[in-house]
FIZASE-133993 format. One line per 5 residues: their letters; for each residue x, y, z of N, C-alpha, C, O. Coordinates in Angstrom, 2 decimals. Example, Ala and Ser with C-alpha at 12.3 -4.5 7.8 and 13.67 -1.06 7.14 Angstrom:
! residues 2
as	13.19:-5.69:7.80:12.30:-4.50:7.80:13.20:-3.30:7.80:14.24:-3.32:8.46 | 12.85:-2.25:7.08:13.67:-1.06:7.14:12.90:0.03:7.87:13.41:1.14:8.04 .
//
This chain:
! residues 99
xxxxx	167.52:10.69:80.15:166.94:10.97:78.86:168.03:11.53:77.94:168.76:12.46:78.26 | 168.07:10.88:76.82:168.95:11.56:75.87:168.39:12.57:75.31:167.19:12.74:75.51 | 169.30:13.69:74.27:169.00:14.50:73.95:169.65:14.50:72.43:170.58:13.70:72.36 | 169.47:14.95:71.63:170.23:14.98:70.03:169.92:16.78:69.93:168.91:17.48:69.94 | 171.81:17.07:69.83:171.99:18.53:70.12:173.05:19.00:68.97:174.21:18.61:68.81 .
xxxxx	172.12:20.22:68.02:173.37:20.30:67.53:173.96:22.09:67.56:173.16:23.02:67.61 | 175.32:22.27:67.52:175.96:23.07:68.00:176.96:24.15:67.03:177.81:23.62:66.31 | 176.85:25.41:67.03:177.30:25.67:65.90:177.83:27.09:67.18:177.19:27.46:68.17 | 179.15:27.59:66.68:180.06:28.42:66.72:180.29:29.40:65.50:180.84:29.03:64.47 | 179.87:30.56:65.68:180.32:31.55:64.32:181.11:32.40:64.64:180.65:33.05:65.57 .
xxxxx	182.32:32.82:64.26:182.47:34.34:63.88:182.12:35.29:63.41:181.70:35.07:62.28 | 182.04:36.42:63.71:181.30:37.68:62.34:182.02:38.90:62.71:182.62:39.14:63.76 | 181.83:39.74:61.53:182.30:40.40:61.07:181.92:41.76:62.35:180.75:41.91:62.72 | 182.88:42.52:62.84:182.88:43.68:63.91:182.11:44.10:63.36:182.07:44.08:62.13 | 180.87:44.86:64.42:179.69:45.58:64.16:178.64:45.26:63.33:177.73:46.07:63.11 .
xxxxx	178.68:43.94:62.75:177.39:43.39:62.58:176.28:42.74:63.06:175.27:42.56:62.38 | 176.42:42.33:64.28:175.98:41.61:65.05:174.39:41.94:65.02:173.59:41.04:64.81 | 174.06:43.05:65.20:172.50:43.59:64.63:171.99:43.02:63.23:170.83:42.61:63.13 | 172.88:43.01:62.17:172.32:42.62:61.00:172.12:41.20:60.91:171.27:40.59:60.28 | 173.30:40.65:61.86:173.05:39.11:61.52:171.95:38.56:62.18:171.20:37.70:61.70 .
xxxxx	171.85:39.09:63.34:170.46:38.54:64.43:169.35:38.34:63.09:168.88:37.24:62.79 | 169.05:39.61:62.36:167.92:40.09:61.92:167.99:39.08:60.37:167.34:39.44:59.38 | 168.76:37.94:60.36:168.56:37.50:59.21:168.61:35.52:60.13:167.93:34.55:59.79 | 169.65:35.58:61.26:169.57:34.53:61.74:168.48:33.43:62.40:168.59:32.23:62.66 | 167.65:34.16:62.52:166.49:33.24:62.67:165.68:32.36:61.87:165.37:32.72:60.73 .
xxxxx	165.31:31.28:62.30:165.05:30.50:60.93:163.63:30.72:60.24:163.06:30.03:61.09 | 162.88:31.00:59.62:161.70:30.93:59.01:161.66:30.34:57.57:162.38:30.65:56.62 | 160.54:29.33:57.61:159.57:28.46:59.14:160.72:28.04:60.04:161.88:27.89:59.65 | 160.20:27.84:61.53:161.06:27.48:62.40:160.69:25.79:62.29:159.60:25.26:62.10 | 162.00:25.19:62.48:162.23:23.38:62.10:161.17:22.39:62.41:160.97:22.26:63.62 .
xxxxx	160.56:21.77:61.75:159.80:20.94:62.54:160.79:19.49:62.66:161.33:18.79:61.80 | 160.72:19.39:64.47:161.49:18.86:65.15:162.24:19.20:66.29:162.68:18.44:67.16 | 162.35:20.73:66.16:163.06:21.30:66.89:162.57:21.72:68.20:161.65:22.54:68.20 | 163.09:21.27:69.44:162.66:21.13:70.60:162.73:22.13:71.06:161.69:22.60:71.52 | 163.94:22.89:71.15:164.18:24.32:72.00:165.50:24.43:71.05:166.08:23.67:70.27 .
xxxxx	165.70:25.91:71.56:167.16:26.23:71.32:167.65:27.62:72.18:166.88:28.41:72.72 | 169.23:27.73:72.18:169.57:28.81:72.86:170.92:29.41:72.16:171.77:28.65:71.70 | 171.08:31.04:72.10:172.33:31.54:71.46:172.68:32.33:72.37:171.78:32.98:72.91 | 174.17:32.54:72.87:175.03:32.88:73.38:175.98:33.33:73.00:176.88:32.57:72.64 | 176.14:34.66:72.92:177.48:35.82:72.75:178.42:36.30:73.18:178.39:36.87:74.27 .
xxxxx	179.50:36.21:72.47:180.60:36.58:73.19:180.70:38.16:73.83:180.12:38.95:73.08 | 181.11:38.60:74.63:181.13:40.42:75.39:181.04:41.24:74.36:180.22:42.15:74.25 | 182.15:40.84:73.34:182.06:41.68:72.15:181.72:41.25:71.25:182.39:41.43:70.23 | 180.56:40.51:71.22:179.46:40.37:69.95:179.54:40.36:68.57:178.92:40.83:67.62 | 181.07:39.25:68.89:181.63:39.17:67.55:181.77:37.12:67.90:182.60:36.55:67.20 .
xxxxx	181.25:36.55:68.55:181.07:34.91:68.19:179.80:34.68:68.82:179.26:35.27:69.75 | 179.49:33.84:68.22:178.11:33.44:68.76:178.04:32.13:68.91:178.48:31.49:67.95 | 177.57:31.43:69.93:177.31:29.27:69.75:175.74:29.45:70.03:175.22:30.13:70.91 | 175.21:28.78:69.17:173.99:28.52:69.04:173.93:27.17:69.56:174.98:26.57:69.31 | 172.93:26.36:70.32:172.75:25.41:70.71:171.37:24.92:70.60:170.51:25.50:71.26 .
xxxxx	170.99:23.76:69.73:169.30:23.68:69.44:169.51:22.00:69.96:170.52:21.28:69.97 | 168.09:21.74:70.38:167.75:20.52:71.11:166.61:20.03:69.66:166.01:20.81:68.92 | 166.61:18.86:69.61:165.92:18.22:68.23:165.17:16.84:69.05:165.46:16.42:70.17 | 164.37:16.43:68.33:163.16:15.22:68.47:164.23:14.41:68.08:164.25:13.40:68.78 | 165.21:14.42:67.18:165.99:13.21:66.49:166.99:13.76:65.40:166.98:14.72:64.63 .
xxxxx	167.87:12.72:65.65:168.84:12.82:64.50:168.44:13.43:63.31:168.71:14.54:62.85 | 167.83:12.63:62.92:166.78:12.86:61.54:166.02:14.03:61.37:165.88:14.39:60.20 | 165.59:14.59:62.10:164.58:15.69:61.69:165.62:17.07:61.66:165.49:17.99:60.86 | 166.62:17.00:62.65:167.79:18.21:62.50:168.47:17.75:60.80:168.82:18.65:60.04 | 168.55:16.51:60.45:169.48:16.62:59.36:168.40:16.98:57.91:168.73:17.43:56.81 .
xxxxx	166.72:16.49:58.54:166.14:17.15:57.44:166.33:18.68:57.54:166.57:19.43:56.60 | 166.22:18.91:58.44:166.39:20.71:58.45:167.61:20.80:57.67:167.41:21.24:56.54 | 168.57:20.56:57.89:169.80:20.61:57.52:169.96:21.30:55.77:170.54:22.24:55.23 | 168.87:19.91:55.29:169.14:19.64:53.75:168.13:20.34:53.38:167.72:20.26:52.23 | 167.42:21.34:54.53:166.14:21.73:53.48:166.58:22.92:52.82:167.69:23.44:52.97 .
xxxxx	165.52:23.38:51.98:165.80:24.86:51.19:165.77:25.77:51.80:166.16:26.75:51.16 | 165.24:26.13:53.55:165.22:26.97:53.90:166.27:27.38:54.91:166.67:28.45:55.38 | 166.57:25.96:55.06:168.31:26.30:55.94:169.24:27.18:54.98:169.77:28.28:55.13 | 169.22:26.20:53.89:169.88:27.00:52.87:169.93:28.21:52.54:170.96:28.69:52.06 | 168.77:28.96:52.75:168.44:30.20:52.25:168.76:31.16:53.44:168.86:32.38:53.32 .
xxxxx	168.93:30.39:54.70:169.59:30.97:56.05:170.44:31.50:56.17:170.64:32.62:56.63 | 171.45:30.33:55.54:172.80:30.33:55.70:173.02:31.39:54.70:173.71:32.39:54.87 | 172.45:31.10:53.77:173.03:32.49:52.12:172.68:33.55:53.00:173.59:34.35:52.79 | 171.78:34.17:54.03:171.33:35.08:54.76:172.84:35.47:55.14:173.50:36.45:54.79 | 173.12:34.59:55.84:173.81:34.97:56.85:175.61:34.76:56.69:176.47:34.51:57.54 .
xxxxx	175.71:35.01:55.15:176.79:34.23:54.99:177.67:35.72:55.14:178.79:35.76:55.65 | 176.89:37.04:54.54:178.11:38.01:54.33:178.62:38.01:55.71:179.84:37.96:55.89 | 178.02:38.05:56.43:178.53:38.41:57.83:179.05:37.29:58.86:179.40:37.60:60.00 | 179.08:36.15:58.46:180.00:35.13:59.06:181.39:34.54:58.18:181.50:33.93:57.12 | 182.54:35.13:59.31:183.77:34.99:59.20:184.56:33.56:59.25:185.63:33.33:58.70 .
xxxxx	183.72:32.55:60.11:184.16:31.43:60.58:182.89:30.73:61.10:182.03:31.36:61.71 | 182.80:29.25:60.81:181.75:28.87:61.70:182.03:27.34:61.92:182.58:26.77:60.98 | 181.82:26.82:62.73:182.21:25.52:63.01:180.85:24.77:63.80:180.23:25.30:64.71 | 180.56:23.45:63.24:179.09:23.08:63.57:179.55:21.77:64.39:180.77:21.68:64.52 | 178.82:20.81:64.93:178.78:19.61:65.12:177.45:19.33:65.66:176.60:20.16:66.00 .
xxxxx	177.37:17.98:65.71:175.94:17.02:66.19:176.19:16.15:67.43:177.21:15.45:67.39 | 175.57:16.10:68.31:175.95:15.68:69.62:174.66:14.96:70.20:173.50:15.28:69.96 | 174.96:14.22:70.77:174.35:12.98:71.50:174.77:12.93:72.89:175.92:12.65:73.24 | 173.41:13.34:73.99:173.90:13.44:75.11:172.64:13.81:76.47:171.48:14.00:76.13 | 172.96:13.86:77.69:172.13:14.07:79.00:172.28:15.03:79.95:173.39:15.52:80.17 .
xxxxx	171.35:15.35:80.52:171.40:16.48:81.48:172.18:15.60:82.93:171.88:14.49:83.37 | 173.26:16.58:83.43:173.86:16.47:84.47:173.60:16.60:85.72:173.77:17.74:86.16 | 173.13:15.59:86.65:172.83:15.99:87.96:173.25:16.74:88.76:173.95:16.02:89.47 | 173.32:17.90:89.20:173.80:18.68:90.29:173.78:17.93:91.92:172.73:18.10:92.53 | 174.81:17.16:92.60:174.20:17.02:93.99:173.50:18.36:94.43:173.72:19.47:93.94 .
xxxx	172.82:18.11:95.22:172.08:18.77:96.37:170.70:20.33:95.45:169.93:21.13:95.98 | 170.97:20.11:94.32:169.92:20.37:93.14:168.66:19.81:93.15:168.71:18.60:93.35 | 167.26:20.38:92.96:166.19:19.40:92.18:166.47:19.82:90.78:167.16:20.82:90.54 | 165.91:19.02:89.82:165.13:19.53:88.75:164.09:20.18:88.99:163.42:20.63:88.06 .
//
């Protein structure tokens, strides 16, 4: 099964990491959006967010909507660096694993 994943890397600013959580979440949350997961660096200064989508399309409507937009302005004082991409891809079998 494929998956359409897209992936974003931030920097932020030392000791914000509380403020940004509290603005980083999306509201309304995407319609399309399958799951997602964020992951921090020890010192809670990068973050990669990783969200799973129904389709190309419905992540890039999110993308262009007004409320991403209004996310990102959220979250802009406090990100230093951020680097995104869109990915196309499958879950990896583990030998001797079930699902």
């Amino acid at each position: 099964m494929d998956y359409f994943v897209w992936m974003t890397t931030r920097k932020i600013r030392a000791g914000a990491l509380d403020d940004f959580e509290r603005v980083w979440q999306p509201n309304p949350y995407p319609e399309g959006l399958a799951r997602a997961y964020a992951y921090w660096s020890e010192d809670g200064q990068e973050i990669v967010g990783v969200s799973f989508w129904d389709s190309k399309e419905s992540c890039d409507a999110w993308r262009d909507s007004e409320a991403e937009n209004r996310r990102r302005q959220a979250m802009a004082p406090y990100v230093l660096e951020a680097q995104e991409a869109f990915y196309r891809g499958r879950e990896l079998g583990i030998p001797g694993r079930q699902r």
